[in-house]
C-alpha positions in Angstrom: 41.5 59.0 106.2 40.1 61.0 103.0 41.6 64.0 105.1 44.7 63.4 104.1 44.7 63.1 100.5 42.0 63.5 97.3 41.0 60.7 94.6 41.9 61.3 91.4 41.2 59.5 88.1 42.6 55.8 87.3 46.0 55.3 85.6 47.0 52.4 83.0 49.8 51.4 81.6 49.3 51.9 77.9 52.9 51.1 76.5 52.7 47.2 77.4 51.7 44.7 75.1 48.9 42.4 75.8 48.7 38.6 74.1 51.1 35.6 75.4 53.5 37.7 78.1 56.6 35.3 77.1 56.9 37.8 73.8 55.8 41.0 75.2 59.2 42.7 75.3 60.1 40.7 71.6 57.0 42.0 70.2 57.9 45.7 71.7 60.9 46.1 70.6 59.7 45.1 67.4 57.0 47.7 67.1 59.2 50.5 68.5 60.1 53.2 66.0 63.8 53.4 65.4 66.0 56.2 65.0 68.0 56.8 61.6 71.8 56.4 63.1 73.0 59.9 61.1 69.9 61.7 63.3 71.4 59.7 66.3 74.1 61.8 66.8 71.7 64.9 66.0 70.1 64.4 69.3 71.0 65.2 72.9 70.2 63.2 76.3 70.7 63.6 79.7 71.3 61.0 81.8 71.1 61.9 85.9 73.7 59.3 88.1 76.0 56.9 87.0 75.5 54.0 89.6 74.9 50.5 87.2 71.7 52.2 85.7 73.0 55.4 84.8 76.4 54.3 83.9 75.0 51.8 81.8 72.4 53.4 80.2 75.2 56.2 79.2 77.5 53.7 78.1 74.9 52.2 75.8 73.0 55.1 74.3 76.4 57.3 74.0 77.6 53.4 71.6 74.5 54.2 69.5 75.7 57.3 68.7 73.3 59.9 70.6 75.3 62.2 72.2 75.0 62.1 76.4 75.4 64.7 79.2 76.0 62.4 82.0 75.8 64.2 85.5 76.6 62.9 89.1 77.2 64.7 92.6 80.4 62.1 93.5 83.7 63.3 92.2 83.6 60.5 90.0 81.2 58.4 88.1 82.7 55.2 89.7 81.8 56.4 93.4 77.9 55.7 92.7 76.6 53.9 95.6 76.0 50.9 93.3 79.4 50.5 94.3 78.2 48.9 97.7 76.3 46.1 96.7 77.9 43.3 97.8 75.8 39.9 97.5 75.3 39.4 93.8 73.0 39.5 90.4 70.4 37.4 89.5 70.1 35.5 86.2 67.9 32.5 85.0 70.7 30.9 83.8 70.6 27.3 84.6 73.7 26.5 85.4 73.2 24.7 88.5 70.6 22.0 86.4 68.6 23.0 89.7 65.5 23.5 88.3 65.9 27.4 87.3 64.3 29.1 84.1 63.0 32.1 83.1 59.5 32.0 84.4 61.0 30.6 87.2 62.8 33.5 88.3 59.7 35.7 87.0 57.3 33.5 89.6 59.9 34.0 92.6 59.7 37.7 91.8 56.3 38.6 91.7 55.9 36.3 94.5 58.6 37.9 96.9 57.1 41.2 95.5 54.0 40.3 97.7 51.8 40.3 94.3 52.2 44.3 93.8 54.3 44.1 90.9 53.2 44.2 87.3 53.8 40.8 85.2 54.9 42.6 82.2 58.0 44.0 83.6 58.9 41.7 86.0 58.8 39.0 83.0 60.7 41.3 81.2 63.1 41.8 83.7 63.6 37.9 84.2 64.2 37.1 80.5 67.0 40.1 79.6 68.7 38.8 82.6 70.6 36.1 81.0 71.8 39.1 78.4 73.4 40.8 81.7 75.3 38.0 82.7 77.1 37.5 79.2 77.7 41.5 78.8 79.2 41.9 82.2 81.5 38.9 81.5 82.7 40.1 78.4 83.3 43.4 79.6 85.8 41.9 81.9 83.6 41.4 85.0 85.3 38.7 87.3 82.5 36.6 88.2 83.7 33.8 90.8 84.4 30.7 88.8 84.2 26.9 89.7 86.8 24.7 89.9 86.3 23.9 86.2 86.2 27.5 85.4 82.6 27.8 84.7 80.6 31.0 86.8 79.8 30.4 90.0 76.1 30.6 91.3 74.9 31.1 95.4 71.4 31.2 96.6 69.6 34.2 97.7 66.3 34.4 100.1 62.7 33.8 98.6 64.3 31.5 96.0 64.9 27.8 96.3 67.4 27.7 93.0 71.0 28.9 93.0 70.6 31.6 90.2 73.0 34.8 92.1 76.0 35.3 90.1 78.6 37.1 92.6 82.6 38.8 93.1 83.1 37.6 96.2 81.3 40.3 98.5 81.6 43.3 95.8 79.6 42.3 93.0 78.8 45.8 92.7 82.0 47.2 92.8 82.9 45.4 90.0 79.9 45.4 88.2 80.0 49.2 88.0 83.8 49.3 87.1 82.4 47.4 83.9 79.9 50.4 83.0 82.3 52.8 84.4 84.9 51.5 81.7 81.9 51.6 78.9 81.1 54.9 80.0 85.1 56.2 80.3 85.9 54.6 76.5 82.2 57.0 75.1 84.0 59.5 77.3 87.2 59.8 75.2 85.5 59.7 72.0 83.8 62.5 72.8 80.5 60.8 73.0 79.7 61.6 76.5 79.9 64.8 78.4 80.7 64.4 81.7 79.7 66.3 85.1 81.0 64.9 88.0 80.3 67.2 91.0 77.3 68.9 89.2 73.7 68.0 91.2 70.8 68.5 89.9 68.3 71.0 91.3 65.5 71.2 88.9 63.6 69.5 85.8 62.9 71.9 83.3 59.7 71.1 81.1 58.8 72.8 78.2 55.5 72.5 76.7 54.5 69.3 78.2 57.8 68.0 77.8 61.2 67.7 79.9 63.2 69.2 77.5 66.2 69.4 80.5 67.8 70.5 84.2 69.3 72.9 86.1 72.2 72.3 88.0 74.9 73.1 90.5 78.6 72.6 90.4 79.6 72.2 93.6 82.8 73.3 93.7 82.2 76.6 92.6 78.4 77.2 93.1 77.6 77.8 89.7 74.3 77.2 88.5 73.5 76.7 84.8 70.8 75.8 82.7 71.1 72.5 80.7 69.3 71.0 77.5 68.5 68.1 75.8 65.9 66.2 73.7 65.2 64.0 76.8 66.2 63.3 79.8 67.2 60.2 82.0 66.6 60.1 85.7 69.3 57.1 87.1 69.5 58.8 90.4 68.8 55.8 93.1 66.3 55.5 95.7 65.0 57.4 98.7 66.0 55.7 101.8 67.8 58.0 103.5 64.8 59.7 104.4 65.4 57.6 107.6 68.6 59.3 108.5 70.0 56.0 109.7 70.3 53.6 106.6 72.7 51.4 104.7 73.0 54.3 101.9 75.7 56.8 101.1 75.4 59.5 102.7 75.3 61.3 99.7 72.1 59.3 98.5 69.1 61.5 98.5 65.4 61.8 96.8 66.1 65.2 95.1 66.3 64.7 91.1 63.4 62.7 91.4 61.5 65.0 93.8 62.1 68.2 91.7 60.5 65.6 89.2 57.4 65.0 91.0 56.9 68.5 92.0 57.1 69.2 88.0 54.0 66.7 87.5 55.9 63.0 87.5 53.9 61.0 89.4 55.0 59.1 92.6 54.7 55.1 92.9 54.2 53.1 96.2 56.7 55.8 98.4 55.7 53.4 101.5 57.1 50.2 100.2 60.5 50.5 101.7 62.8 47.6 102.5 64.4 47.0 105.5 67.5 44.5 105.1 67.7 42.0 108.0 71.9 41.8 107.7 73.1 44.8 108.9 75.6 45.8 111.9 73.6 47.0 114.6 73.8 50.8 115.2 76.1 51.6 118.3 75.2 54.6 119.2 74.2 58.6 118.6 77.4 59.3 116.9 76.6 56.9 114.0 75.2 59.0 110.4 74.8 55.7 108.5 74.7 52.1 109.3 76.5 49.1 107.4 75.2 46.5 105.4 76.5 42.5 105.5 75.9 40.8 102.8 72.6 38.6 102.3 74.8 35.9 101.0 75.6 35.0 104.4 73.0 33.7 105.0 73.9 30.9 102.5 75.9 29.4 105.2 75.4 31.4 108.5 72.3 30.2 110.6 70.6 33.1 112.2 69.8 32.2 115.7 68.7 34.4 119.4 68.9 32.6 123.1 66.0 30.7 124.0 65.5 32.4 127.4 64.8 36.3 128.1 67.8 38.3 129.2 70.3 35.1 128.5 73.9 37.5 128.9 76.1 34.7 128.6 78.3 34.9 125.4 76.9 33.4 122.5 80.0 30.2 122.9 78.6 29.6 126.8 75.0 28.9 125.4 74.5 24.8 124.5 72.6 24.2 121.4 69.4 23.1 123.3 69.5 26.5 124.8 69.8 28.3 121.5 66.5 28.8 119.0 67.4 28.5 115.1 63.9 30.9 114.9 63.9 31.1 111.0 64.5 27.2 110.8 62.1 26.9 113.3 58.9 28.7 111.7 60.0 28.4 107.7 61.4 24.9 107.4 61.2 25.0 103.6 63.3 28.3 103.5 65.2 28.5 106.5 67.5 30.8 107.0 67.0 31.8 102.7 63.2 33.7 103.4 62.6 37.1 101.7 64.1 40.1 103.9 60.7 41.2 104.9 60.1 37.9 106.5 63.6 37.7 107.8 63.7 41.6 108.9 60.3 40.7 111.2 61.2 37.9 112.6 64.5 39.2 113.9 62.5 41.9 115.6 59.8 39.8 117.0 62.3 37.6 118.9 63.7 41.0 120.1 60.6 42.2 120.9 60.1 39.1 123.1 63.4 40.2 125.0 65.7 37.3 123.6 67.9 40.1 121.4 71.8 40.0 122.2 74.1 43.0 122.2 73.7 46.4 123.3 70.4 47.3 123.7 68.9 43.4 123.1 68.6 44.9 119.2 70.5 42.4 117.6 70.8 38.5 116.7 73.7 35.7 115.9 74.4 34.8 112.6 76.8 32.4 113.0 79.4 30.5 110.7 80.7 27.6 113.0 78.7 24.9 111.4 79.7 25.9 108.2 83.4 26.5 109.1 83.2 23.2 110.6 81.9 21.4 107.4 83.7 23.2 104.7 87.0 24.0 106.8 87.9 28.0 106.9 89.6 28.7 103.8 86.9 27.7 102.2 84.5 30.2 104.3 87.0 32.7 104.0 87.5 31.9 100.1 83.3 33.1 99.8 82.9 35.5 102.1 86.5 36.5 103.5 86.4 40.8 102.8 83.0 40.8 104.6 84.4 39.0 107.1 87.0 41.6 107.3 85.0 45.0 107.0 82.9 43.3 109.8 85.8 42.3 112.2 87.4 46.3 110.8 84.0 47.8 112.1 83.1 45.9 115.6 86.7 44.5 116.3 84.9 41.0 117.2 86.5 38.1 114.9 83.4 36.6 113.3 85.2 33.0 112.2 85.2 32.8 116.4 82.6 34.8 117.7 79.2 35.1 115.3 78.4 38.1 114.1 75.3 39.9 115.5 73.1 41.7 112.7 69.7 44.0 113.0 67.6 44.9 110.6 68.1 48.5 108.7 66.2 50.7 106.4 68.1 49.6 102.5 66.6 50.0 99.2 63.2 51.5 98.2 60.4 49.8 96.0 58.8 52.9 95.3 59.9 55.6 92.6 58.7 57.6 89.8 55.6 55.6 88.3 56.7 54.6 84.8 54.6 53.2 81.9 56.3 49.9 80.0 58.7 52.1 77.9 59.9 53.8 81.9 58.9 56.2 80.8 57.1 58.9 83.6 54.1 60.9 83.5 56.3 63.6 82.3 56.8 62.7 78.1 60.5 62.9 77.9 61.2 61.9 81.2 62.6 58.5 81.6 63.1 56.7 85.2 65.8 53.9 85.5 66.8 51.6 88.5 66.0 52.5 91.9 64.5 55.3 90.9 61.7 54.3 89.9 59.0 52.0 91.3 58.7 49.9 88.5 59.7 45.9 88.8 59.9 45.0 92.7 56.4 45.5 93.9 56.1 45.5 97.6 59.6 44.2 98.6 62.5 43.3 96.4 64.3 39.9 96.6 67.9 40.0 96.8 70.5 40.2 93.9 67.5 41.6 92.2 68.4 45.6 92.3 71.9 44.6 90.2 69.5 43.0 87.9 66.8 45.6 87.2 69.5 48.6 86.7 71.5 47.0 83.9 68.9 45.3 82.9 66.9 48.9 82.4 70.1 50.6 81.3 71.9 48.2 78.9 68.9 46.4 77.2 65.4 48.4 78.0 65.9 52.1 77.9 68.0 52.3 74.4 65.1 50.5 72.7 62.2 52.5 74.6 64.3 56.0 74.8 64.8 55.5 71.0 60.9 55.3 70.0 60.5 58.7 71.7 62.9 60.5 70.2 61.5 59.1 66.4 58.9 60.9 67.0 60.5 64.1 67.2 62.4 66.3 65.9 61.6 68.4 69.0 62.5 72.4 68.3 65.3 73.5 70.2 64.8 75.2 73.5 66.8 78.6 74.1 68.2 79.7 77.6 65.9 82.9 77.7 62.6 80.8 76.8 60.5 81.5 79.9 60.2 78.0 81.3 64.5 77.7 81.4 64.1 81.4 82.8 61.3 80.3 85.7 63.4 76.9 86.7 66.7 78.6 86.9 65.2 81.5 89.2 63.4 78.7 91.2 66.5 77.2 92.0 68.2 80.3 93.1 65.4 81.3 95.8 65.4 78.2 97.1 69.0 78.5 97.9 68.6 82.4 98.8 66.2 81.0 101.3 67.8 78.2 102.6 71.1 80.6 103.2 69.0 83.7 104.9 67.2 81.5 107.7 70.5 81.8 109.8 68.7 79.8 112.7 70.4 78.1 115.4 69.9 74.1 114.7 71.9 71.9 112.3 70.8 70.5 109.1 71.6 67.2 110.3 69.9 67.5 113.8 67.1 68.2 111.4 67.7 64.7 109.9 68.3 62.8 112.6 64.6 63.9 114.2 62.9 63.6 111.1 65.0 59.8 110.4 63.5 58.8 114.3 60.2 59.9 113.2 60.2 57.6 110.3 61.8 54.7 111.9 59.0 55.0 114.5 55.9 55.4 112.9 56.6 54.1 109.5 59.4 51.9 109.8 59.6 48.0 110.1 55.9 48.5 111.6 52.8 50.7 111.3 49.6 51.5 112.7 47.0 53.9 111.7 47.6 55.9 115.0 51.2 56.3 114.4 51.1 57.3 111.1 48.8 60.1 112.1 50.9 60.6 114.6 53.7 61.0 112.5 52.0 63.5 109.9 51.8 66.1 112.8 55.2 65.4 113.6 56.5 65.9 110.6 54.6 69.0 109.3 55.1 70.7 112.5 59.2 69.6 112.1 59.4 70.8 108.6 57.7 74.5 109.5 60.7 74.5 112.6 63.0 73.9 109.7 62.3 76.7 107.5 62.6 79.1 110.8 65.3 77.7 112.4 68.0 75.4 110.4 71.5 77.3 110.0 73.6 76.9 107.0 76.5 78.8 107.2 78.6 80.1 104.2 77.5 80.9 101.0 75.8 79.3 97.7 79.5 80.6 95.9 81.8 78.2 96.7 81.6 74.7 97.6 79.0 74.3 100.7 77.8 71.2 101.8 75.7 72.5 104.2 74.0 74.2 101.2 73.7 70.3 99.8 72.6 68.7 102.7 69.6 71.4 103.6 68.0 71.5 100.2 68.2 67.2 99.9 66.2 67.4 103.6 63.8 69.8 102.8 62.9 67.5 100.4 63.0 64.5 102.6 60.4 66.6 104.8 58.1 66.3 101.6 58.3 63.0 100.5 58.6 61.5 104.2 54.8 63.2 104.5 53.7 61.3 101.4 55.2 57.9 102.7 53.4 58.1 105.6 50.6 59.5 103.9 50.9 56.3 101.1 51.2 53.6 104.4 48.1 54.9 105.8 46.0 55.0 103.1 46.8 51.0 102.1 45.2 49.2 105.2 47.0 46.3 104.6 50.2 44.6 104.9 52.5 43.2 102.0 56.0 43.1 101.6 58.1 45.6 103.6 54.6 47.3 104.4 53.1 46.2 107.5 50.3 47.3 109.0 49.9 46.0 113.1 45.8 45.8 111.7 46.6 43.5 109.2 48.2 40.1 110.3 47.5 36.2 110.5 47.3 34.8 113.9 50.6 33.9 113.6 52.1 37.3 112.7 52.3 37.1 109.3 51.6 40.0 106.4 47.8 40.2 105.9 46.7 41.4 101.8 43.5 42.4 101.0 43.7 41.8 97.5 40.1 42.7 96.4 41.1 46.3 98.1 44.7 47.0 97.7 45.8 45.7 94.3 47.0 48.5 92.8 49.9 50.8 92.5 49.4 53.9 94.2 51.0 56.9 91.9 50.9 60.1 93.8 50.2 63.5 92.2 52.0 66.4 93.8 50.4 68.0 96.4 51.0 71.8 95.5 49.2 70.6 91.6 45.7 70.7 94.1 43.7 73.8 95.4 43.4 72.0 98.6 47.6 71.4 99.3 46.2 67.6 99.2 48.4 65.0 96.9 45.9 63.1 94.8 45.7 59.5 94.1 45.7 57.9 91.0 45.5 53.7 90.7 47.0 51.7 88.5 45.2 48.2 88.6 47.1 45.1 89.1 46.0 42.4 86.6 47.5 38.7 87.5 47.1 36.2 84.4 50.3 34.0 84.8 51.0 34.0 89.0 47.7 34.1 90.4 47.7 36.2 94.4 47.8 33.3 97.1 49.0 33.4 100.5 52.8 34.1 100.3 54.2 31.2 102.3 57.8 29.9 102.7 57.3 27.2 105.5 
């Protein structure tokens, strides 16, 4: 579909090392340039969120003495989404004697990743994640203990080892209060300057180089110009491009679009995840959906009726009437497969008319084997506030009745292509976390997204962020240079434009059409007449937009209709590129899957000797044509060789 999109030149990663991979990151870190720690406090970064990657990365460079403008939209740094997590962090401890390493962990990654990750990083990622685990704990972290007092490990899917650390259900929660307290101690030492309710609008580059942002406060509509001698993008993924997902509302694709549009490249924008724990949606009035916790799967078996249409509730159907489908087709894994294998299966048996609930688009995970062999306190010792926000949420007790989950739209894969360093296509500009596309490949194991944004923030970035800035001095950039002049102005027609439409349609009905879209044609799966179909769709939606959405008040005062209209305009962007990205890669891997590509039994279909690559996406408006161009990154595999990802 050359229609679509142009080819551009290759792209390589020039910033990893080569040689034996288990001393990459040792020999990097090595070979970085360091700066003097007098200069350190010469030079200014921005850092853009403050979930666990930004908050950490903050924490850390702010201790090394550079001084930080940290920015977020919440009213405080500790209301990041990372807050949500729930299941846990991975780290090749050991602690179980089960087998676990380093590589170990490595292997399961760039296996569950569907072989579209790069080995560097991921290797990378595996070996600082033993660091985390020993930061977090003596920053306070409460980790759940064993009896003897030593951390507690659970298993995750697409691993057969016990390696996910865990808080009860809000790991994240309290692994962010641990960089939030970093952060708030840099804070009142003056190290870090902090924004809360301040989003950014625009990336400012100046002569080649992002040099800083424009922002809004969004109390008071303000918009100013900000500088620094780099800038740190920490500002989470994409997902709620679907309307309906597991993210904050809040959560949207705009720092890093205004990125791409300024000449940052965009990695893999089709490899989305969708979680296969989630609370069923319920109906129209619903603007997001909530996630359960993967870690129920430890002990909940996932099951569906045998027969079509059973209606009988779940405690009237006998166990020979009941199919334990998972258990059934992966017998190695179970109930513990990847999400993308978990998240199809559950909507192949409701395809097949054996879903339960309203609608038929839900299935049972149930505890009453597992309450039955551990007893209930000890259920309700693991799991006992999930248990709760699920029984607050559907008013169904789930230690009587199982719960019924359907899979949702939940963390992204793709992002801003970084190099080794993470550093983007932009010099200056580094990418963090979810943001960008760098570790996960085509679909991200669970506990792993905790991993990758302290993991970037606390051990990667201070090293890689420091070798840039030794190569400066970079010359101070003043408020009336023209590129500061042209950003700021940008950002002020766009909201000029946005407030003048004064059509007759909602920004979120908008949203809502655009998320159906997506979850339609490019959701769990997609066909090369779908996606075309959804191109049209979406072009002809965004033109409607720009005629007809109505956003009331003005861009002086606090407006979140302002907010919300300029983060969807942007969705209607990037969702063309998704769709765009998922039909150019005829194959399926991961949380991509292509109805074309598929075993005989219905499993993801690579095509290795086509599709290993990255795909990073120039911007469409840098082309005559209004085309985005593709540039690929080759996928070399010395250690963990592509095969047939099977977990039966």
């Amino acid at each position: 579909m050359p229609e679509f999109w142009n080819d551009g030149d290759p792209i390589a990663d020039t910033a990893a090392p080569d040689g034996p991979i288990e001393t990459r990151w040792e020999r990097r870190k090595f070979s970085a340039k360091l700066v003097n720690p007098a200069n350190r406090r010469k030079l200014t970064v921005i850092v853009v969120g403050t979930g666990l990657a930004g908050g950490s990365a903050a924490a850390t460079l702010a201790e090394a003495g550079y001084h930080v403008k940290s920015y977020c939209y919440q009213d405080s740094p500790r209301r990041a989404h990372s807050i949500a997590a729930q299941g846990g962090i991975n780290a090749a401890k050991n602690y179980r004697n089960d087998g676990d390493s380093i590589y170990r962990l490595f292997y399961d990654t760039v296996k569950g990743g569907d072989f579209r990750a790069r080995e560097s990083n991921v290797y990378r990622l595996a070996s600082v994640s033993v660091n985390i685990i020993d930061q977090c704990v003596a920053q306070g972290v409460p980790f759940a203990r064993e009896y003897g007092g030593l951390l507690d490990n659970r298993s995750f899917g697409g691993t057969q080892v016990s390696r996910t650390f865990y808080a009860r259900g809000q790991t994240g929660q309290q692994l962010l209060l641990g960089a939030y307290q970093a952060m708030e101690r840099q804070i009142g030492l003056g190290n870090i300057e902090m924004n809360a309710r301040h989003e950014m609008l625009e990336l400012i580059v100046v002569d080649g180089k992002a040099r800083g942002i424009v922002v809004r406060d969004m109390v008071t509509g303000e918009i100013t110009t900000e500088m620094a001698d780099a800038v740190v993008l920490a500002s989470g993924g994409y997902g709620n491009v679907f309307f309906l997902s597991t993210n904050a509302k809040g959560c949207n694709v705009t720092a890093s679009w205004r990125a791409h549009r300024k000449g940052a490249l965009f990695g893999n924008p089709c490899y989305t995840q969708i979680h296969p724990t989630c609370i069923p949606e319920s109906g129209t009035h619903q603007s997001k959906l909530t996630l359960m916790s993967e870690s129920l799967r430890n002990d909940g078996r996932v099951w569906v009726p045998l027969a079509r249409g059973d209606q009988r509730a779940p405690g009237d159907i006998p166990e020979d009437e009941r199919d334990y489908y998972l258990e059934r087709i992966y017998p190695s894994f179970g109930n513990l497969v990847p999400r993308d294998i978990a998240s199809r299966a559950a909507k192949n048996v409701c395809d097949e008319g054996r879903g339960v609930g309203p609608g038929g688009l839900g299935v049972y995970l149930d505890f009453a084997d597992a309450i039955q062999r551990l007893g209930k306190k000890a259920v309700e010792a693991k799991y006992g506030n999930l248990f709760e926000m699920y029984q607050r949420i559907t008013g169904e007790d789930p230690y009587v009745t199982p719960m019924r989950i359907y899979p949702a739209v939940h963390y992204t894969m793709g992002g801003l292509w970084v190099d080794y360093d993470l550093q983007s296509t932009i010099p200056g500009l580094f990418v963090v976390g979810e943001a960008n596309f760098s570790d996960h490949g085509a679909n991200r194991l669970g506990a792993s997204a905790l991993m990758q944004g302290l993991g970037d923030g606390y051990f990667v970035l201070p090293t890689t962020l420091g070798n840039y800035l030794a190569s400066g001095p970079y010359a101070p950039v003043s408020q009336d240079h023209e590129e500061v002049v042209a950003a700021r102005k940008a950002v002020e027609d766009r909201i000029a434009k946005l407030l003048s439409i004064n059509g007759d349609r909602t920004v979120d009905s908008f949203h809502r059409e655009l998320g159906h879209i997506m979850w339609e044609y490019c959701g769990m799966e997609r066909t090369e007449e779908g996606l075309t179909k959804a191109i049209g769709l979406i072009r002809s939606l965004r033109d409607e937009f720009w005629q007809r959405v109505k956003v009331p008040g003005t861009g002086e005062q606090l407006n979140q209709n302002l907010e919300k209209a300029g983060r969807v305009a942007d969705f209607f962007e990037l969702a063309e590129l998704m769709c765009i990205d998922a039909l150019h890669r005829r194959e399926s891997c991961g949380g991509h899957f292509r109805a074309e590509s598929q075993t005989p039994d219905g499993e993801a279909l690579r095509h290795d000797d086509e599709f290993s690559y990255v795909a990073a996406w120039e911007y469409a408006g840098a082309s005559p044509d209004g085309k985005p161009t593709l540039h690929k990154e080759q996928l070399e595999f010395e250690y963990v060789h592509p095969s047939t990802r099977s977990y039966k």
